[in-house]
C-alpha positions as CSV (number, residue, x, y, z in Angstrom):
1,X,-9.1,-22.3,11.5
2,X,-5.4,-23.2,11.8
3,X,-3.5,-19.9,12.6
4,X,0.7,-19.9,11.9
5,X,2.7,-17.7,13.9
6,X,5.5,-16.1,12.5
7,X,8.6,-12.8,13.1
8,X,11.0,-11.3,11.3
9,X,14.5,-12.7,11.4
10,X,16.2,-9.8,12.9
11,X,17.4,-6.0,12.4
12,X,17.6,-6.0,8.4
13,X,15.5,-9.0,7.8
14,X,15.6,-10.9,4.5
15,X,13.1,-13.5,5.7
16,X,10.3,-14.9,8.6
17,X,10.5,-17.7,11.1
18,X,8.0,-19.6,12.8
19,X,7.5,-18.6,16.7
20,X,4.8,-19.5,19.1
21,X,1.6,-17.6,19.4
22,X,3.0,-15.6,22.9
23,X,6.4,-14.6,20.9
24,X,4.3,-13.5,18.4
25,X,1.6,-11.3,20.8
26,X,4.5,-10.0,22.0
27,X,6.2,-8.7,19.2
28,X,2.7,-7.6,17.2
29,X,3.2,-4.7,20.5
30,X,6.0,-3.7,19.1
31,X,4.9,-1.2,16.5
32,X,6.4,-2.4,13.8
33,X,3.5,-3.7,11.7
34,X,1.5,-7.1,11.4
35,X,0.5,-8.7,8.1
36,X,-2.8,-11.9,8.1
37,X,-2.5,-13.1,5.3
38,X,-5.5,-15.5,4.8
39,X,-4.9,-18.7,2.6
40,X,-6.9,-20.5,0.1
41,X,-7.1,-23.7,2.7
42,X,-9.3,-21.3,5.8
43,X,-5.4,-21.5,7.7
44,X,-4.1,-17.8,8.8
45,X,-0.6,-16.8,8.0
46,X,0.3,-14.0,10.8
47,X,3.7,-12.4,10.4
48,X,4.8,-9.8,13.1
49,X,7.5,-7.3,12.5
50,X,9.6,-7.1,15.7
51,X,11.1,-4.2,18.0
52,X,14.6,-4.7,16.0
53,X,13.2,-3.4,12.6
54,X,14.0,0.0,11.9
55,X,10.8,1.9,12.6
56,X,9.7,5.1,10.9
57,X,6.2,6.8,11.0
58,X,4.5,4.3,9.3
59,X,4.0,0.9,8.7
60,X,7.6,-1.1,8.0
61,X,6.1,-4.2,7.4
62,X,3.9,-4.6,4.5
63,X,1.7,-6.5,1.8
64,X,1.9,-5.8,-1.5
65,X,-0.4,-7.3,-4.2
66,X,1.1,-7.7,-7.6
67,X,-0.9,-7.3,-10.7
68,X,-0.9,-11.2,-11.5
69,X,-2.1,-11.1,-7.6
70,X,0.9,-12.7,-6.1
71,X,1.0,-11.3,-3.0
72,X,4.8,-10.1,-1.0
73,X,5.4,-9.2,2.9
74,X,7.6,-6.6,2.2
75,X,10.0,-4.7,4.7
76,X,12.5,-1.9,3.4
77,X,12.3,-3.1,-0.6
78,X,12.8,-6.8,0.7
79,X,10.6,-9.8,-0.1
80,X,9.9,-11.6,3.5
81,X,7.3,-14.5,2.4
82,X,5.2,-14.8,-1.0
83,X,2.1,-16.4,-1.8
84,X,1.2,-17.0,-5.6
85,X,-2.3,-16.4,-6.5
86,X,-3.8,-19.5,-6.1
87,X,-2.4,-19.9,-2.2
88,X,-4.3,-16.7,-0.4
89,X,-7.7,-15.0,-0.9
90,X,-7.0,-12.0,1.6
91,X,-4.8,-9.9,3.4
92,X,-4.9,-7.2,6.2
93,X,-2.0,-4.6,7.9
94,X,-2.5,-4.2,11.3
95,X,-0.6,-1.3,12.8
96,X,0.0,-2.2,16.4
97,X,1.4,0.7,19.5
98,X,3.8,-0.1,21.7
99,X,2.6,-0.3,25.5
């Protein structure tokens, strides 16, 4: 299984870039949310909300699975990544705690 890395792009993100498996560890202890998303092909797409979002009680980075079953990473009403239907066959939020 092949396992991408990825963050948010800052304080009000609009999007996700591709960091290294530590960067990533590091930043899943953040609190801010993690989303696998698990692709048609047996590869892992792992996006980490970092400590710069905005946090709130609950999760601020999300899935959200459309009724034609494309599939967003969501943070405060913004798309981050999307995968039509066709690209992923699962998903999973993990909610992380700070150390």
């Amino acid at each position: 299984m092949t396992r991408r890395y990825y963050i948010t792009d800052g304080p009000r993100a609009t999007g996700i870039i591709e960091c290294s498996a530590d960067y990533f560890g590091e930043a899943a202890l953040s609190g801010r949310g993690v989303v696998d998303v698990h692709l048609a092909d047996g590869s892992v797409d792992s996006i980490a909300g970092t400590r710069y979002l905005e946090a709130d009680l609950h999760l601020v980075l999300w899935a959200y699975e459309h009724a034609d079953r494309t599939l967003d990473v969501v943070y405060m009403g913004a798309t981050l990544a999307s995968y039509p239907p066709e690209q992923w066959v699962r998903w999973e939020e993990r909610q992380s705690r700070p150390c």
